[in-house]
C-alpha positions in Angstrom: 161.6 -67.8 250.3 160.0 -70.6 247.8 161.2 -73.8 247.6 162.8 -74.5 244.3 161.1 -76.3 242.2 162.3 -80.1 241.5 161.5 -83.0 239.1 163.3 -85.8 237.6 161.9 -88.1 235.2 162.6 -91.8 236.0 161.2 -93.8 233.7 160.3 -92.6 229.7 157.0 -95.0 229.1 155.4 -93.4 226.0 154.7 -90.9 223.7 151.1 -90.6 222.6 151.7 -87.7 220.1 153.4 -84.5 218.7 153.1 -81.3 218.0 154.5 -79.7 215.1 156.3 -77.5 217.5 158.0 -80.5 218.6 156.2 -80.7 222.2 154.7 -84.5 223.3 152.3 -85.7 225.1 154.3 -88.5 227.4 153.0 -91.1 229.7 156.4 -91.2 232.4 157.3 -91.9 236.1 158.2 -88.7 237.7 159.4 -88.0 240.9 158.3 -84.2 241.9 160.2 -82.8 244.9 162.2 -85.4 245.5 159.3 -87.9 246.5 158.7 -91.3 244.9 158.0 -91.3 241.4 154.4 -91.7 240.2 152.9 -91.8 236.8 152.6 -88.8 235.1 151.2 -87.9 231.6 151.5 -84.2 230.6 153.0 -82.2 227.3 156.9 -81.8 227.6 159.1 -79.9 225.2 161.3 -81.1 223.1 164.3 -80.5 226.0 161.7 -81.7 228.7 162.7 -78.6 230.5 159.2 -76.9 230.0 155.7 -78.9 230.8 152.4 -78.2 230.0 149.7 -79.0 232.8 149.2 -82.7 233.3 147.2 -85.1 235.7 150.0 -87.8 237.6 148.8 -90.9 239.2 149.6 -93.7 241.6 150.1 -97.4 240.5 147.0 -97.9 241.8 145.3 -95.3 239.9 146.9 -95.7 237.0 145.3 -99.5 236.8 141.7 -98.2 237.1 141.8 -96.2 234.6 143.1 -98.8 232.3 140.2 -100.7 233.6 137.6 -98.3 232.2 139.6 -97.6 229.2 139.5 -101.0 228.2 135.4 -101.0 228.9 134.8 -98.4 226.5 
């Protein structure tokens, strides 16, 4: 039998932008499974109960690519 599936959003950080059917693109700490949040920036709906495929990041991470953002 599968695990169920978990996550709880800890922190709300940002929306980049919208849809017109109401889904965002969101920079937040999520904590997946019950482990430590980390930062997370995928396409919710509006209800945040359905995602869209995202990419989440450590602190660490999350610093270096601020780095080479802010070179370009």
């Amino acid at each position: 039998m599968a695990d169920e599936f978990s996550f709880e959003i800890t922190e709300k950080i940002g929306v980049l932008s919208t849809t017109k059917g109401g889904w965002a693109l969101e920079l937040n700490k999520v904590s997946w499974g019950g482990r430590p949040a980390k930062y997370d920036l995928r396409s919710w709906a509006p209800d945040h109960v359905k995602m869209g495929k995202g990419v989440t990041l450590t602190e660490e991470e999350l610093k270096e690519l601020g780095k080479i953002i802010q070179a370009l």
